[in-house]
ZAMARGU-4260 file (C-alpha; in steps of 0.2 Angstrom, whole numbers, plus 5000, padded with zeros to 4 digits):
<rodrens>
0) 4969/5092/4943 | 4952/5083/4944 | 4946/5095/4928 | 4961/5090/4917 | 4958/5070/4920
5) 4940/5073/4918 | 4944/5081/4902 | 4957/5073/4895 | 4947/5056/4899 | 4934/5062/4890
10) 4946/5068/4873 | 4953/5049/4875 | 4936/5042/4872 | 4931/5051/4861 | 4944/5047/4850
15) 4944/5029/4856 | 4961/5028/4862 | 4954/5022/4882 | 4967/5020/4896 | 4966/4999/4896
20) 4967/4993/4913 | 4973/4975/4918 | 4967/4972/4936 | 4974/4957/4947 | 4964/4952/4963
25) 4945/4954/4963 | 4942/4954/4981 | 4934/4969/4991 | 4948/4982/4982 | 4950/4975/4966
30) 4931/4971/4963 | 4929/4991/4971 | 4942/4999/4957 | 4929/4988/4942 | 4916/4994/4947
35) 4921/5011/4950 | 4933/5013/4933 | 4916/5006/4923 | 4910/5024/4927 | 4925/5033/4920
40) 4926/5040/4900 | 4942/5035/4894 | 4947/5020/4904 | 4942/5001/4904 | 4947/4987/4917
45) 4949/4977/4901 | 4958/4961/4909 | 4951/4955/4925 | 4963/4939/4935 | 4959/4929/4948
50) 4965/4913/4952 | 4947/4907/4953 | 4940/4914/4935 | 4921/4915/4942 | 4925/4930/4952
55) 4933/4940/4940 | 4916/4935/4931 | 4907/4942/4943 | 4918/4956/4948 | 4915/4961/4928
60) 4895/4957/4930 | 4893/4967/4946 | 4899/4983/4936 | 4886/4982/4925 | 4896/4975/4909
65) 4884/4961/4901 | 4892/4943/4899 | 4891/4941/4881 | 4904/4955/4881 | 4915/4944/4894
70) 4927/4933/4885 | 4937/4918/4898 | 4953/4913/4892 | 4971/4908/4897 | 4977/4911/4884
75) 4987/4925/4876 | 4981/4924/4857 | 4965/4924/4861 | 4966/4936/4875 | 4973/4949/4863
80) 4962/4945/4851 | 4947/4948/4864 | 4954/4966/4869 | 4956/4971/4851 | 4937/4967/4846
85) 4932/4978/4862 | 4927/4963/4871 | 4933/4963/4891 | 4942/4945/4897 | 4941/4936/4913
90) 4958/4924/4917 | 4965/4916/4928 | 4985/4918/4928 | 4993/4935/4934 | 5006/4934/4922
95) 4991/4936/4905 | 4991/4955/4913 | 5007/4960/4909 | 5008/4952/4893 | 4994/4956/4885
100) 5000/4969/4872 | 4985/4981/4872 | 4988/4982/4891 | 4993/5001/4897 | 4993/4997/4915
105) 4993/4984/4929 | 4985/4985/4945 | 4990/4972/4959 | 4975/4972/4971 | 4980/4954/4978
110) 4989/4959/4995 | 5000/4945/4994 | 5019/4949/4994 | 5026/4938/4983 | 5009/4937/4971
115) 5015/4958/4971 | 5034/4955/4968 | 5032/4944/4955 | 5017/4953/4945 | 5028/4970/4947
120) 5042/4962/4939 | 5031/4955/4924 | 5023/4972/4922 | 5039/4982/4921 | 5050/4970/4908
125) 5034/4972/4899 | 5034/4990/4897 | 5018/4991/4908 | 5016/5005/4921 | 5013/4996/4938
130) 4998/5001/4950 | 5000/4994/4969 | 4985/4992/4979 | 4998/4978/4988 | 5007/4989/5003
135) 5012/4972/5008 | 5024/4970/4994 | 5030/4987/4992 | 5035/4989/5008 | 5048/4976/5007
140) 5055/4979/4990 | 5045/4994/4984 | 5063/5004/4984 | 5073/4990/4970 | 5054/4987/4960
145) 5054/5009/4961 | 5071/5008/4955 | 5069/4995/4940 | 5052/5003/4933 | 5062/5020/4933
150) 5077/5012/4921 | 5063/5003/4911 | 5054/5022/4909 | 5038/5014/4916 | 5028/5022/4932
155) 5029/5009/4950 | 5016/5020/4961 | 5008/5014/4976 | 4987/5024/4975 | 4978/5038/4977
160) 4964/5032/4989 | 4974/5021/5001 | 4981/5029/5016 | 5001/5032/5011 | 4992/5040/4995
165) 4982/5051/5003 | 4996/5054/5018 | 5005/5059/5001 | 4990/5069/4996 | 4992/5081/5012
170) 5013/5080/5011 | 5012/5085/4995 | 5003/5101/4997 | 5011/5108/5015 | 5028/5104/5006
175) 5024/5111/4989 | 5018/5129/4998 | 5035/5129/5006 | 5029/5123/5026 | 5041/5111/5036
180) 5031/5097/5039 | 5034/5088/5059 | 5023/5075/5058 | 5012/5065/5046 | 5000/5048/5050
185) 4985/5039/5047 | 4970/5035/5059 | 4962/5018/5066 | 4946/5013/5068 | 4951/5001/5082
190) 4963/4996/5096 | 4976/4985/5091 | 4973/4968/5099 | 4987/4958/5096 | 4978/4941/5099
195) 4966/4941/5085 | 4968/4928/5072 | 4956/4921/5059 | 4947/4912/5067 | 4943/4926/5079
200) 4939/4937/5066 | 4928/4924/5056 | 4910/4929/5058 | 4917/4948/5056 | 4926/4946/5038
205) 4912/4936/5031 | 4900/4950/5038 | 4910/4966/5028 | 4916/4951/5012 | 4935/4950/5018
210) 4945/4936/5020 | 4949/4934/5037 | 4969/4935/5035 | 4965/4952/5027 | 4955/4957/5041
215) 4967/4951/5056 | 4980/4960/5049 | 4971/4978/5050 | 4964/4971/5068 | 4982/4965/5075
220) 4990/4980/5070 | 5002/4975/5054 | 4992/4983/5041 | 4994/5000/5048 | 5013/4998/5055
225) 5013/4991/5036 | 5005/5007/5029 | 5016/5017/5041 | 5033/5009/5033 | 5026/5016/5014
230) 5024/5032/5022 | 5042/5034/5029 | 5052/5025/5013 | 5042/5038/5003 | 5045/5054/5011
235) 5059/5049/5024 | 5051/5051/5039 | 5052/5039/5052 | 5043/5032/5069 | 5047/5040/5082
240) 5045/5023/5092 | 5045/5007/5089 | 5025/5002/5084 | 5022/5022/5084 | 5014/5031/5099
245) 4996/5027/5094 | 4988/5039/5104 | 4971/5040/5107 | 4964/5059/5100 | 4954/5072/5091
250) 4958/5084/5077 | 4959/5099/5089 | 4972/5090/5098 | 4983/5082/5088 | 4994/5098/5087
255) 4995/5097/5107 | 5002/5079/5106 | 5013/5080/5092 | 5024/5094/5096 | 5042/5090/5105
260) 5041/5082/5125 | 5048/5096/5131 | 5035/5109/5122 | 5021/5097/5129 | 5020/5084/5118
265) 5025/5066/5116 | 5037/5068/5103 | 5057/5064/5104 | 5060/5073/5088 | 5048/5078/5074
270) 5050/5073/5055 | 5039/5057/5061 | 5025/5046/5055 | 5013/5038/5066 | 4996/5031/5068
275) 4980/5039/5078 | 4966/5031/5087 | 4950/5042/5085 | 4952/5052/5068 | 4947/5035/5057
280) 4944/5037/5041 | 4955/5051/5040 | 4974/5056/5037 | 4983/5067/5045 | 5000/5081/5043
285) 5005/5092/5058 | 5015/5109/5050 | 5024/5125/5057 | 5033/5139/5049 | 5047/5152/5056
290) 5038/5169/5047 | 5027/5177/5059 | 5016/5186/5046 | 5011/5168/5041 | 5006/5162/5059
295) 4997/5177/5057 | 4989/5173/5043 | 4985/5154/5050 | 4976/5163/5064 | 4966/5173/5052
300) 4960/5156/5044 | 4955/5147/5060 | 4969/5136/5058 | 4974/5139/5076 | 4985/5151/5085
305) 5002/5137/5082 | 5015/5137/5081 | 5012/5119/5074 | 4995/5118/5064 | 4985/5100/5057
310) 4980/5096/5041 | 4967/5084/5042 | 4959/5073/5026 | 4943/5065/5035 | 4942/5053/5022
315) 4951/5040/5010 | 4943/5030/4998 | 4953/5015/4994 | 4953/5006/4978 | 4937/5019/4972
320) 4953/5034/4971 | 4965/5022/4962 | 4959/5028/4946 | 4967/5044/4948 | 4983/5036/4950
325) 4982/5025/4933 | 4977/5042/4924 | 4995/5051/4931 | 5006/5036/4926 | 4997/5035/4909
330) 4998/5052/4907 | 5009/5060/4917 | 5019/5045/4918 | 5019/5052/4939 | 5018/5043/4954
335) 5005/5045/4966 | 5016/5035/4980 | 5031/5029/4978 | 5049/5023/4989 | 5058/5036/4982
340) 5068/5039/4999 | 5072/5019/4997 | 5073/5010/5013 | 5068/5022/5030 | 5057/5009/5038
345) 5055/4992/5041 | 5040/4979/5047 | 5049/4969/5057 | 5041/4952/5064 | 5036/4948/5081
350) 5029/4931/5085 | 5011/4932/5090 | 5012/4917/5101 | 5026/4904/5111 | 5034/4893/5095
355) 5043/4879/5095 | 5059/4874/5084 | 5052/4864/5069 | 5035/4874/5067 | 5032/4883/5053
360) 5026/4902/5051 | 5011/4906/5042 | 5008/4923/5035 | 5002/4943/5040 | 4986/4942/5047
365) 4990/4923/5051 | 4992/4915/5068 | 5008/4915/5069 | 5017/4934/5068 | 5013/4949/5068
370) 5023/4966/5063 | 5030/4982/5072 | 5037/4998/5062 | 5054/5001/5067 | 5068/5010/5059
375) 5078/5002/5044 | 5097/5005/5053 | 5090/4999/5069 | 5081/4984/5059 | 5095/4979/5051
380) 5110/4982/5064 | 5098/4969/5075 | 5095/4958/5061 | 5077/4958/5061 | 5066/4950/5047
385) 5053/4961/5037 | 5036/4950/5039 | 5033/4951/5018 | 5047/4938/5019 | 5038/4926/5029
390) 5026/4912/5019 | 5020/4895/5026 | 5038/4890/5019 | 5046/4897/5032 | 5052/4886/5048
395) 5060/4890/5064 | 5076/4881/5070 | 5074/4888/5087 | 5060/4891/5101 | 5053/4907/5101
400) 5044/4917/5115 | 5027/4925/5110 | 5033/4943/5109 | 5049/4940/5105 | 5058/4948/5089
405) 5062/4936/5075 | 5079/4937/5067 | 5086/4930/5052 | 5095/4916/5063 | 5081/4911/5068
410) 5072/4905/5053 | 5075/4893/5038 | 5068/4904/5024 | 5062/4902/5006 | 5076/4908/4997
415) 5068/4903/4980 | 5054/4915/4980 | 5051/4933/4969 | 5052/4942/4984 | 5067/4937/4994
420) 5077/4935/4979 | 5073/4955/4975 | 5073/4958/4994 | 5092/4952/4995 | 5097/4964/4979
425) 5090/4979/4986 | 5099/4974/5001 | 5116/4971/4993 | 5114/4991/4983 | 5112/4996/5001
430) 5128/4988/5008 | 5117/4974/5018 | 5119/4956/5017 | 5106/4943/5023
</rodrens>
């Protein structure tokens, strides 16, 4: 696969018809993916957006392009003008991405639900194929925006490189071979502490260049359950428990835990996502078959004696693999990620701390809530909120307990935003009302 992009990238530059690549967000990801497409025959980050301008500058700058070939503008003329003479552009409103004509493909590398609604939407009634770096959006409406991007013939793909995508990698391949595939996850580098907040995490996410919000959600647990959630509506499979098991393991013994209770294991049922602590930075997919000759054959290639075997990808490389996926949905027009199962999990919400009637919520990775993975059916016949929902808009009417499940009845919502308005259509298509 690598030898055909390679090649086809090169033919595309040759005859100067360059993948052109609109890329929305310019933090640690998005300034990552600039960098790293610079590089790359065949395809430009042509339009950088941030909402501050100087660091989609910068992000332009720090990947070698000279500033005299950086144009700033806000608007579309000259924007489109820019692009045409060669020259890349640095802007400061999301929705310039999806309108610039010249524009093949937008990636939203924001992590902001609505900001990813909203941009997903632009990109698709544009014609523009649509590259998520943003879990947080897709795993409340990835399913409806999937759906719209198919009937506009565009590509909606979460990317190679982040961990759903390179779960999909290993799915993909055991599936593809014709083995059933029991179990499939993700590592973490960390235990979950569900206390942390920003200002916990200050001095750590200045130290690696995240914002702190970003970085309290992977410590508090939400970015994985999160991660988890596109992992189930993609392939159908679901947690096996509430938050996951989150063992603690090695490689070698991943088969011995994820294998049925009563073979041994921990496992009510198999066809199963969850999350590992100790194989960080890797992904993870636990297999069997029913022919003999091929346990045989497993044996033979030191993949253990069985009957369930481990595939095991030790690394993932976030935004620097995201190029692979805006190569297939130019190309291929092929999704590297995407909801096609529709709604299988949910990220619920849980309140990180005693609230009071009146308060209002902040955000994921805030000091407010944080989110579990649970099943959709059970999510929905309990009424529980999907966490993407909840902005600083939202207020309690009642007291909430820390640890306490928040509910739909529970809250005053925004009922104006991108996101709850595409949230309560994919709803409706599934027989839900909220």
């Amino acid at each position: 696969m690598m030898f055909n992009m390679n090649m086809r990238l090169r033919g595309l530059a040759e005859q100067n018809r360059d993948i052109k690549v609109a890329v929305v967000g310019t933090g640690k990801m998005g300034k990552g993916l600039i960098n790293q497409m610079s590089r790359i025959d065949g395809m430009i980050p042509s339009l950088v957006i941030n909402r501050n301008v100087d660091k989609a500058i910068d992000a332009l700058l720090s990947s070698g392009i000279a500033r005299e070939d950086i144009e700033v503008s806000n608007s579309l003329k000259q924007i489109n003008h820019a692009l045409e003479k060669g020259k890349f552009v640095a802007a400061e409103y999301m929705e310039l991405a999806a309108k610039a004509y010249i524009i093949d493909a937008v990636v939203d590398a924001t992590g902001v639900p609505e900001v990813g609604a909203q941009l997903s939407l632009q990109a698709i009634e544009n014609g523009k194929h649509i590259i998520m770096l943003n879990v947080e959006a897709d795993s409340v409406v990835g399913p409806i925006l999937y759906k719209k991007a198919k009937g506009a013939g565009v590509v909606y793909t979460g990317s190679a490189g982040d961990e759903p995508g390179a779960v999909m990698e290993l799915y993909n391949l055991a599936t593809g071979i014709g083995f059933e595939v029991l179990a499939i996850g993700k590592g973490k580098n960390n235990p979950i502490d569900l206390e942390a907040n920003p200002d916990t995490v200050h001095e750590k996410a200045l130290t690696n260049g995240l914002n702190p919000y970003m970085l309290t959600g992977f410590i508090d647990g939400t970015n994985t359950m999160i991660e988890m959630t596109c992992m189930a509506n993609a392939t159908g499979f679901v947690p096996d428990i509430r938050g996951g098991h989150g063992i603690e393991s090695n490689i070698d013994d991943l088969t011995k835990y994820f294998s049925l209770k009563e073979e041994g294991g921990i496992l009510n049922r198999y066809g199963v996502v969850d999350y590992v602590r100790g194989i960080a930075p890797g992904v993870f997919l636990i297999f069997t078959t029913k022919l003999e000759e091929i346990h045989r054959q497993l044996d033979y290639l030191s993949m253990g004696q069985g009957p369930n075997y481990c595939l095991y990808r030790p690394y993932h490389l976030t935004s620097l693999e995201t190029p692979i996926t805006i190569f297939d949905a130019c190309i291929h027009n092929r999704s590297s990620i995407a909801p096609i199962r529709s709604s299988i999990a949910e990220t619920i919400t849980i309140a990180k701390k005693d609230l009071k009637a009146g308060e209002r919520l902040d955000r994921i990775g805030g000091y407010t809530i944080l989110g579990s993975v649970e099943e959709y059916d059970a999510a929905r016949k309990k009424n529980l909120v999907p966490i993407g929902l909840i902005d600083e808009n939202t207020r309690l009417i009642q007291d909430v307990k820390k640890g306490e499940l928040l509910t739909y009845d529970m809250l005053e919502m925004d009922t104006t935003t991108t996101i709850y308005k595409l949230r309560a259509l994919q709803d409706r298509e599934m027989g839900v009302n909220i």
